[in-house]
C-alpha positions, 0 to 999 in steps of 0.5 A: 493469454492477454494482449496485455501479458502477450504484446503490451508488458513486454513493450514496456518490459523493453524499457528501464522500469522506470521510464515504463513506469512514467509513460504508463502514468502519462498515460493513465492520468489522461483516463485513456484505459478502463478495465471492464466491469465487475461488481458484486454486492458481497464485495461491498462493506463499510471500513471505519465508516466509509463505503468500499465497493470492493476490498482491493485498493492500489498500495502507495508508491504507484501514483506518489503525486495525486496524478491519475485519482479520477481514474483509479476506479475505472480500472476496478480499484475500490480506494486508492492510497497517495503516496508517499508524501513527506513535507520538503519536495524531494528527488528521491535517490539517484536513477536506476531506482527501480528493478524488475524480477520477471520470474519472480513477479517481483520488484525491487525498489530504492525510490527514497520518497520521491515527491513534490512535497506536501503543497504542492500535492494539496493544491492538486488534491484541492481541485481532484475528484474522485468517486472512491477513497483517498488514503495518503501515505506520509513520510518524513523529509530527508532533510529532517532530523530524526528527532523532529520526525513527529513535527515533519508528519504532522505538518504534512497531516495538518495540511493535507488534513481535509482531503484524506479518507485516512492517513498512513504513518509510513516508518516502515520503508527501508529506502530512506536512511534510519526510518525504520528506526521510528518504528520503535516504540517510542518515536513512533508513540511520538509521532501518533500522538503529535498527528492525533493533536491534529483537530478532526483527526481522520482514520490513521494507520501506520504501515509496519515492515515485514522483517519485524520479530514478533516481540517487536511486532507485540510492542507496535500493536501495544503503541497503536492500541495505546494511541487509540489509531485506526488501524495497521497496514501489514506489510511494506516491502522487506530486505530479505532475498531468501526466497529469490534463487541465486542468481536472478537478475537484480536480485542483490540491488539494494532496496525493498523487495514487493511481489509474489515472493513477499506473499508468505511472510507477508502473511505471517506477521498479518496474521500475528497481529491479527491475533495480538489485537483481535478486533480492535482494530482494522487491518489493511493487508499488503504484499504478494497479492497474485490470484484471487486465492491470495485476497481471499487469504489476507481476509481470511487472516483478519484483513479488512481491506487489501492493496496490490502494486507489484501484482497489478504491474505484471497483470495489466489494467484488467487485473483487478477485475479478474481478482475480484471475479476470482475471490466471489467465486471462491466466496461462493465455493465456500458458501461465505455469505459476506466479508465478515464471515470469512475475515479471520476465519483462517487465524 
């Protein structure tokens, strides 16, 4: 057992979860924690033509305000993702907001886009260095009507503009009144289409939510191939609590569920869409990522790149590390010679 699974988490594990979540922030941002080493050059690949040095990334949500980017990579991550950002500055939904699931490896979050808004996060991101790729996920201000939801994400896109490797439309969250709305067809060929007017566009991807009926998920993959978008991001966090045992601590707070338990479906529509866009297309695969095995399955079903949250908060700083050492050992199990040969091989 680690000192961090045997001392450090259940510390932090004393204090609401959100408070651990600030502390390790501040702790974070001043680069006083670094996991050890790993790299392997089976790891390596170029996405959209940027290098990667390794397919995990931090998810958006983690580092919403652009605080702790000179870090990330000292604690293994091949690219991190920003975020979310909307427009207007905004508080987010009231305290308690964020619920853990220990048993379950879970979270439940309701955070509602928290943020200090896109210029204030532009004017951090202006003076930020770091040696791997941004993504910066956005959302739409609460105070937006959904009928100007386009105006809102390209104003935060224009802005933001230079200092992204890609951009994340973000319609899927469950945690900001009527959302999830837009990802119907046509509000969100709206949206695509206004950040595309952008000069210069950057890779853009939009994130769907994993509750989504197949013939819904269909329609999504026909908008993004019609917009000409980078690629997809499967999944966000899901409304469902199926696969949570009655009676677990929280598990009927409102909000998005991610952890372990979202793996399966999670999975499930990854490989739908994998199969409904065939290479078009490059997929970021998201939720439930616990064990090598899991990274080794998002690739398998057609993922190009993989992002963890929820499993990194419950494994400690040498998560990623230990992840990736996993998945090369599976790889060479296997006799897979690179990233390539295994992505898709399990559609």
């Amino acid at each position: 057992m680690s000192f961090y699974s045997s001392v450090v988490r259940p510390l932090m594990f004393m204090l609401p979860a959100e408070t651990a979540h600030d502390l390790a922030m501040s702790v974070l941002r001043r680069g006083w924690i670094k996991a050890r080493e790993f790299q392997h050059p089976i790891l390596e690949q170029e996405v959209f033509g940027v290098p990667f040095r390794n397919p995990i990334g931090l998810a958006a949500g983690f580092d919403k305000h652009a605080l702790a980017l000179p870090h990330w990579q000292r604690l293994g991550f091949g690219f991190t993702e920003i975020g979310t950002v909307t427009w207007h500055p905004q508080p987010g939904n009231p305290k308690p907001r964020l619920f853990r699931l220990p048993s379950q490896k879970a979270l439940i979050n309701r955070f509602g886009f928290n943020n200090e808004g896109a210029r204030t996060i532009s004017t951090r991101l202006a003076i930020a260095r770091t040696p791997i790729p941004i993504g910066i996920n956005l959302g739409k201000s609460k105070v937006t009507e959904l009928a100007d939801a386009a105006k809102d994400y390209q104003d935060s896109y224009r802005l933001l503009h230079k200092f992204g490797s890609y951009f994340v439309v973000n319609v899927s969250s469950p945690n900001t009144p009527g959302l999830r709305s837009l990802q119907e067809k046509g509000p969100l060929s709206e949206i695509l289409h206004a950040m595309k007017e952008v000069d210069d566009p950057k890779p853009l991807f939009f994130k769907v939510a994993p509750d989504l009926e197949y013939d819904a998920l269909d329609e999504l993959v026909e908008v993004a191939r019609e917009a000409k978008v980078t690629g997809i991001i499967a999944t966000n966090t899901t409304l469902s609590r199926e696969d949570i045992p009655t009676g677990t601590r929280h598990r009927d707070e409102a909000g998005g569920l991610s952890g372990a338990p979202l793996k399966d479906r999670s999975d499930m529509v990854l490989r739908h869409i994998a199969k409904a866009c065939g290479k078009e297309m490059i997929l970021i695969g998201v939720g439930g990522i616990t064990t090598p095995q899991d990274v080794f399955d998002k690739i398998a079903l057609g993922a190009h790149l993989t992002q963890i949250y929820s499993g990194w908060i419950y494994g400690g700083p040498h998560f990623v590390p230990d992840l990736l050492e996993g998945f090369v050992a599976l790889l060479e199990k296997h006799g897979i010679k690179s990233l390539d040969e295994l992505r898709g091989s399990a559609i």
